[in-house]
N, C-alpha and C positions, 0 to 999 in steps of 0.2 A: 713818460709814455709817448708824448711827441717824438719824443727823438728816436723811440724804436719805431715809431709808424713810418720814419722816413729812412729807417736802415734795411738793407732785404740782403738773402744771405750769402751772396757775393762781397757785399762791401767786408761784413765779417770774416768770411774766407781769404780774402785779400791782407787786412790789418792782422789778420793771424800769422800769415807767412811772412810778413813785410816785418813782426814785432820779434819772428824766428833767424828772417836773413841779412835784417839791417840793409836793404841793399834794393832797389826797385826792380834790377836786372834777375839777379837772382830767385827774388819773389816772383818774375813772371815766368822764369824756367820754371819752377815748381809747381807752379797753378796752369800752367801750358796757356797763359795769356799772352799777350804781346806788349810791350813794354809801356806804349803809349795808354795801353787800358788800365794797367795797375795805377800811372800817374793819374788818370782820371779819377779811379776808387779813391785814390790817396786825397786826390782833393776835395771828394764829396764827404768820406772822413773827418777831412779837417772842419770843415763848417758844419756837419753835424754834432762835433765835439765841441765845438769852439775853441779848439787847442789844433797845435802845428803836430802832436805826435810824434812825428821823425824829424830832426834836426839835421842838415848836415853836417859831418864830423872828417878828422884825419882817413881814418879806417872803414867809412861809409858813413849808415844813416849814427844818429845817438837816438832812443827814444828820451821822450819827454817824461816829466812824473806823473802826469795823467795817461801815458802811454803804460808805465811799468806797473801803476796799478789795476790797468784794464787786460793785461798780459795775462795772468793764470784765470782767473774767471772767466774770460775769453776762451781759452783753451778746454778749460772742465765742459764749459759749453755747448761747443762744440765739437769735443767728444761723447757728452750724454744726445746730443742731436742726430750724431751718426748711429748711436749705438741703437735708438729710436728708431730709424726708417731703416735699419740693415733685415735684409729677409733675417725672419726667424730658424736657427739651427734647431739640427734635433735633442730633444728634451732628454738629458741625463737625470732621472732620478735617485741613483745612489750620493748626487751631490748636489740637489735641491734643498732649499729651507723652507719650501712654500708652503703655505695652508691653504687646504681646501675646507672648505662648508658645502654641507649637506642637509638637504631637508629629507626627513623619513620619517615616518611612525615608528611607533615599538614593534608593528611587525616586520616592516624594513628595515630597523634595526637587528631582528633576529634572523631573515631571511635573505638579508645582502651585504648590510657594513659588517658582520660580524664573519662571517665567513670568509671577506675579504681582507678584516684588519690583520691577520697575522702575515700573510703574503704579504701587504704592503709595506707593514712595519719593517721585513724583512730586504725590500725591493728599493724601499725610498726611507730608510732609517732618518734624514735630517727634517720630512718634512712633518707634519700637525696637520689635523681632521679634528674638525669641530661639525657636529652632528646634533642638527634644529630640531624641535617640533615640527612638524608637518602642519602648516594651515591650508588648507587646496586651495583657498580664496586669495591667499597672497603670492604661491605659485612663481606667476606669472611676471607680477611686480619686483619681487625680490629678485628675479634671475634677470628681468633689467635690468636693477640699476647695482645687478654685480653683488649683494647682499648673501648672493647662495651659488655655489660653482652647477651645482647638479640637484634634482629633486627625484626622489622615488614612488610613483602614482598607478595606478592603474591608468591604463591606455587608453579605457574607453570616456575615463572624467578625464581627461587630462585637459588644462585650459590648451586654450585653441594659439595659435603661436608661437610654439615653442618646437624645437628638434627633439625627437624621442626616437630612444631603441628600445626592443622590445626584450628584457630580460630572459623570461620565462613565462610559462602558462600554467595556472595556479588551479587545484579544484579542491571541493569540500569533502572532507569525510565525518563520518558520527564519531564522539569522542568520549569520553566516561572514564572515572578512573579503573585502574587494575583492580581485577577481580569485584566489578559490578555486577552485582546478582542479574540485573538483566539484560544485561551485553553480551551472555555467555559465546551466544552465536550473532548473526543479524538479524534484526528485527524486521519482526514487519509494519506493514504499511498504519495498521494501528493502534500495534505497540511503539510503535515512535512519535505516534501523536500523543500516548497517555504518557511518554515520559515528561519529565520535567527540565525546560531546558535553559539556557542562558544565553543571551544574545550581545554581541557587540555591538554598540551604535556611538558612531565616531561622533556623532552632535549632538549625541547625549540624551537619555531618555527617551530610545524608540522603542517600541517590542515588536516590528516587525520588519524583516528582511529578505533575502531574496529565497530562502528557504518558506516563509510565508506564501511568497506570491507563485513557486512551485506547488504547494498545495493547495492554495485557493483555485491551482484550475483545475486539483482531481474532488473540488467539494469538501475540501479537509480542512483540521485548524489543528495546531499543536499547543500546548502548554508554555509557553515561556514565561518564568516567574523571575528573570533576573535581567536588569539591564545593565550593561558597565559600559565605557567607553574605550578602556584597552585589553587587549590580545592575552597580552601576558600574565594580565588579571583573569582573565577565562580556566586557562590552565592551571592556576592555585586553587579556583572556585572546583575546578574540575577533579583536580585529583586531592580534593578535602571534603567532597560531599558526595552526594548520588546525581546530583545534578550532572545533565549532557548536555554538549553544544556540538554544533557543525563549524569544524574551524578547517584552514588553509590549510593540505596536507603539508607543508613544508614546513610550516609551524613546529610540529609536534614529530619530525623526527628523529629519532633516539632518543625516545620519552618514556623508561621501564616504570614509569608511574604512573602511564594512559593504555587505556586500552580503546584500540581506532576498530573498525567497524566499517564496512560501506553501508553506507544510507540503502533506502529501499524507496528510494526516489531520485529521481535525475534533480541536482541542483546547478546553474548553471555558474561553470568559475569564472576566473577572470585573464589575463595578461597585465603582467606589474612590467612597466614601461621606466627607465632611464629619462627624464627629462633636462636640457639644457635650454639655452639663449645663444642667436645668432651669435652676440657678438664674441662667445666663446668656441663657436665652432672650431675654425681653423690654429685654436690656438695650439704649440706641438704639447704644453705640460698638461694641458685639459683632455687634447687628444690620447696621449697615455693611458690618462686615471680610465678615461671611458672604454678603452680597449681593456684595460686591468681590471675592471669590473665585471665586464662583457667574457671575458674568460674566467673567474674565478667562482660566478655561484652558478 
């Protein structure tokens, strides 16, 4: 570790061309040095190595055996070192291996990875998509330290921090399964407080939401007799009972097993937002997916 703190990357660039041209003249043509500077690298070389390196020879330098096996590692080196600070090119996805992660719920799984997995599959066949549970609380965290490429949130919780686009804007509609005796038409204001309904609460054990707090301000209360905490358990409860819920219209369509409804009340929806991390922005294979996404739900 001493001896790299006293190496910087001219000495390196020097002993690479000088172990390529046998020759001090030559290596400073190459590196457009002047001859008297490559002798100087060469000499601060030798005492950080404690070896001669180049020897002279009939035909020019000879390297030493601590020169020949500093030669390919050398070189691998400082070909990953370029390949490192070289601006980044544009991102071919038909010839990617990369994996992305993503954090969604099962409604962002219904409402955006899934609509997108067949185009991608199609678009970038060599790479893999691993798809998280959604914690909103870790968010933030994980798309620091690189744990998640993208998260799928609402816009308006989204942690504070992060780069977001805005997917789409989402609203509720009344939902019941086919041929619910009392969905025939829309209900009113209340007949939908006497139905019975089922609510989603992502932390588990709420019975009220933002359909609650729309009827608390016209003096109303509805029945909900069911709490779950996922989406796509609403819609099995839905179209196997008489039970109704106010779910995401995007949820539920091409659903010949639900029958949708407009509520007889204003609820208010939301904006589902694309979330990343600075330090993905600029990247061009991150920039793809997010444009790929951005176009396909």
């Amino acid at each position: 570790m001493n001896n790299l703190r006293r190496l910087d990357l001219n000495l390196l660039v020097t002993l690479d061309a000088l172990l390529a041209e046998h020759n001090v003249t030559r290596a400073a043509l190459r590196l457009n040095f002047s001859q008297p500077s490559i002798s100087v690298h060469l000499a601060k070389l030798r005492e950080i190595f404690g070896d001669p390196l180049l020897l002279p020879g009939p035909r020019g330098m000879r390297p030493t055996a601590r020169a020949d096996a500093l030669r390919e590692p050398l070189r691998l080196a400082l070909e990953a070192l370029e390949l490192a600070v070289a601006p980044s090119g544009p991102f071919d996805p038909s010839g990617s291996d990369r994996t992305w992660r993503v954090a969604a719920s099962d409604y962002s799984e219904a409402t955006i990875v899934l609509p997108v997995l067949a185009g991608l599959r199609a678009a970038a066949p060599g790479t893999s998509l691993a798809v998280l549970a959604l914690t909103p609380s870790r968010i933030a965290r994980q798309a620091e330290q690189g744990d998640i490429d993208l998260a799928f949130h609402t816009r308006d919780d989204a942690p504070p921090g992060l780069r977001q686009r805005v997917l789409f804007a989402e609203r509720y509609v009344l939902v019941g399964r086919a041929g619910h005796p009392r969905l025939k038409r829309r209900p009113t204001l209340r007949q939908f407080c006497e139905l019975e309904h089922v609510i989603v609460s992502p932390d588990g054990g709420g019975f009220h939401g933002g359909t609650d707090d729309a009827l608390a301000k016209l003096g109303m209360t509805r029945r909900v007799v069911l709490s779950v905490p996922h989406f796509m358990f609403v819609r099995s409860v839905v179209e196997s009972s008489d039970l109704v819920a106010m779910l995401p219209e995007r949820l539920i369509r091409e659903s010949p097993g639900l029958r949708v409804v407009e509520a007889p009340l204003d609820v208010p929806g939301y904006e589902m937002a694309m979330l990343w991390h600075e330090r993905s922005h600029r990247d061009p294979a991150h920039r793809w997916l997010r444009d790929y996404i951005v176009d396909s739900v």
